[in-house]
C-alpha positions, 0 to 999 in steps of 0.5 A: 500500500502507500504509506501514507503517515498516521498521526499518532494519538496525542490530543495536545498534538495539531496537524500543520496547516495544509501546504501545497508542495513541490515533489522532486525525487523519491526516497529509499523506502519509494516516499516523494521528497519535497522542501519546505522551510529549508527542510526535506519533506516526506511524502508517502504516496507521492511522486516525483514531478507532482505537485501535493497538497499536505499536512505535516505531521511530524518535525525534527530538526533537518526533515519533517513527515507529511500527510498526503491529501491531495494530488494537484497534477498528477504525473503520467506514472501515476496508476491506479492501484490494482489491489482493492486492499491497497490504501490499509494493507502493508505488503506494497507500497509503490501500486500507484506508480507503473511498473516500468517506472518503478524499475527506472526509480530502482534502477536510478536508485541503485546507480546513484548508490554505487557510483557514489561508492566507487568516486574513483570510478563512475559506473556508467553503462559500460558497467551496468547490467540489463536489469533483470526483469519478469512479470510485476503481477503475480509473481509471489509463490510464497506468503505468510498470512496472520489470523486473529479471532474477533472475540465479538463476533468468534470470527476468524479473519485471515490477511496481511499486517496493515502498515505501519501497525500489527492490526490485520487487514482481512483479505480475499484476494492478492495481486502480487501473489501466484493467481492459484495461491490467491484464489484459495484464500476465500475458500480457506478462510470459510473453512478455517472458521467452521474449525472448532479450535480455530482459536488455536490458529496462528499464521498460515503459509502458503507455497506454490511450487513445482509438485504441487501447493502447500498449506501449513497452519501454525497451531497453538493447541492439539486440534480435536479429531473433528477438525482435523478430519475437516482440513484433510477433507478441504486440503483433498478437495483442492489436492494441496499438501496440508501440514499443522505446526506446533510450538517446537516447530514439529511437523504433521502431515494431515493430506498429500496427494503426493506419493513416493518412495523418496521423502524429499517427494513430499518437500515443496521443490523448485527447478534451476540450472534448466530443470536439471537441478531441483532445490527442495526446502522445508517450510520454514526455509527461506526461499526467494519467493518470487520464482522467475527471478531467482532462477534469472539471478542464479543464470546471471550469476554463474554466468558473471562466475563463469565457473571452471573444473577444478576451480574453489568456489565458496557459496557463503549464505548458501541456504539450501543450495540456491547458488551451490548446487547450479554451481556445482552442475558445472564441475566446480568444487563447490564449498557452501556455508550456512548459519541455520542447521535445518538448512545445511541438512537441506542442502546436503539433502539436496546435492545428494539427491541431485547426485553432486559430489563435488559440493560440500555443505558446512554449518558456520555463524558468519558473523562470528570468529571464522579463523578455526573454520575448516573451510575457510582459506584459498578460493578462486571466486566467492559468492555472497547471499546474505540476509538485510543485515549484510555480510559485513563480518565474513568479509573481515576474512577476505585476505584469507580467501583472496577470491580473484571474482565475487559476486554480492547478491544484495536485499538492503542497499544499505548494507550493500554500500558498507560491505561494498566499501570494505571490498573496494578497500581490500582492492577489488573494483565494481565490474558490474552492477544490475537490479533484478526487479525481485519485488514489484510493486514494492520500495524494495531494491534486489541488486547483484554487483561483480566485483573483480580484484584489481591487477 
């Protein structure tokens, strides 16, 4: 949605008088900025070129926060949102700007970002690569939705966080995900309040993947035999794969219309290295949900790679193999290292059943002391996929590995510019740089950047 700023509940607090604004450019988080009084203005919801009528609702001392009212000359970016549910949910908050605009702002975003890294080198064309793009609807294959009883009423609502806020906003439908995920939410939710127990209930997670769809329900409580048996008859009506979990995170399987002699079978999985490779994972697992351009960002980055045989890659934030195992595929020795125990035995899983010896998975607390780490030493090329916060501590150890090739795979900007500092600093430079369109819709800025140790 856009976020549009809430005033906070203070009766001794006034809104500013309404003020008619100058919008120039959009921020890091896709709000309009605009100057009043020598401060900088946000605006969520408005864009660059447009002319806003506001109230301030907040002020420090070098920015202010305001409220958008009205737009006075709309610009031709400006869309009509597709969501009904767009104005209160948090999911999206860019659905009032076209697509292709919102790639251009990532894009400007992210060129801006790095050449102000590199002063001694501009990232012009020559260094940036075509953004890696797909569908911008539709495109999510994995969700988690929230529930909560209405005590009133005895009403189960089920939806997505509402901006800013822990409230609910209960949903029947959503644009960004898989249409077949979608369209099960209003069926599920009836279903879901005729349980007895639905008290019991926590979040739900939806999966689309390759062998089928997956539900799992987060339960607080043993369900009784009556609704159990009523969920597996609703899990074989839709012929998706049913799982409760409880408090230890433990596992039931209520219906599958899975079967096989494998039980990585009954794990939700999706195909990379052109449907040679499949990557199973568990619920839980973190996978990139959106499946286009995840198989897109592995292409590009083995591409960027171009690993060799005989060659020492190190996949660091390897997960359940996403990078590893394509990498593997092309004869390289493979080392790849993750923090979360479920996953590494994933991963291991997984080159197993892929028949991959030459990929090795190790479990390793990447913001911790490294240097007893078996693994760590000599590399030819590196990988990087870490969380928003970055891999900040692994790259103390660069002079230890000495790759002649990295690739950062990067969700948070800001983390992105602090660790693309300590590889410039250790004589790398940026070779290229490109925006994968991970989240349309959505502020959020995927990029993936080659950097090159300097002869």
């Amino acid at each position: 949605m856009a976020q549009f700023f809430k005033e906070k509940p203070n009766k001794s607090k006034q809104l500013s008088a309404k003020l008619t604004l100058d919008v120039t450019q959009l921020d890091h988080l896709g709000a309009g900025i605009a100057q009043h009084q020598g401060k900088i203005v946000f605006i969520a919801g408005a864009l660059p070129g447009e002319r806003a009528t506001v109230q301030l609702i907040e002020q420090k001392k070098s920015y202010a926060k305001a409220k958008l009212i009205h737009i006075a000359s709309p610009v031709k970016s400006r869309v009509l949102p597709t969501c009904p549910h767009y104005s209160q949910c948090g999911g999206c908050d860019l659905q009032h700007m076209d697509t292709q605009a919102q790639r251009e702002y990532k894009q400007t975003a992210l060129v801006d970002l790095m050449s102000k890294l590199s002063s001694s080198e501009k990232i012009g064309a020559d260094k940036m690569a075509k953004p890696l793009v797909g569908e911008g609807w539709h495109y999510r294959r994995r969700a988690r939705l929230a529930t909560l009883l209405d005590k009133r009423t005895q009403r189960l609502q089920l939806g997505f966080r509402a901006a800013n806020s822990s409230n609910i906003v209960e949903i029947n439908q959503c644009p960004v995900l898989a249409t077949s995920l979608s369209e099960l939410i209003t069926p599920l939710a009836a279903n879901l309040n005729q349980l007895k127990a639905k008290a019991s209930l926590g979040h739900v997670e939806l999966t689309q993947a390759e062998n089928g769809h997956f539900v799992v329900l987060r339960v607080t409580k043993s369900l009784p035999n009556s609704d159990v048996k009523w969920l597996s008859g609703f899990a074989q009506k839709h012929q998706l794969t049913l799982l409760l979990q409880d408090d230890a995170g433990e596992l039931t399987q209520l219906y599958s219309p899975l079967s096989s002699d494998k039980d990585a079978a009954l794990l939700p999985f999706y195909p990379l290295a052109n449907n040679t490779v499949n990557c199973y994972f568990s619920p839980g697992n973190f996978v990139q949900v959106n499946g286009e351009m995840n198989q897109a960002m592995v292409d590009q980055a083995i591409d960027w790679l171009s690993p060799q045989p005989g060659e020492r890659i190190l996949d660091l934030f390897c997960g359940v193999g996403n990078f590893s195992l394509p990498l593997a595929k092309k004869a390289a020795d493979v080392i790849g290292v993750e923090g979360v125990p479920d996953m590494v035995e994933q991963a291991r899983q997984n080159a197993c059943d892929n028949q991959l010896s030459n990929v090795t998975f190790y479990h390793a607390d990447l913001s911790a002391d490294l240097s007893d780490q078996a693994w760590l030493g000599k590399i030819d090329k590196l990988l990087l996929d870490p969380a928003r916060a970055g891999a900040y501590e692994s790259l103390q150890w660069l002079h230890k590995m000495q790759p002649k090739k990295v690739v950062y795979v990067s969700c948070n900007p800001a983390s992105l510019a602090r660790d693309s500092s300590v590889l410039l600093d250790n004589g790398y430079r940026i070779a290229q740089v490109g925006l994968v369109d991970m989240f349309p819709q959505t502020h959020h800025i995927e990029a993936m950047v080659l950097f090159e140790l300097a002869k």
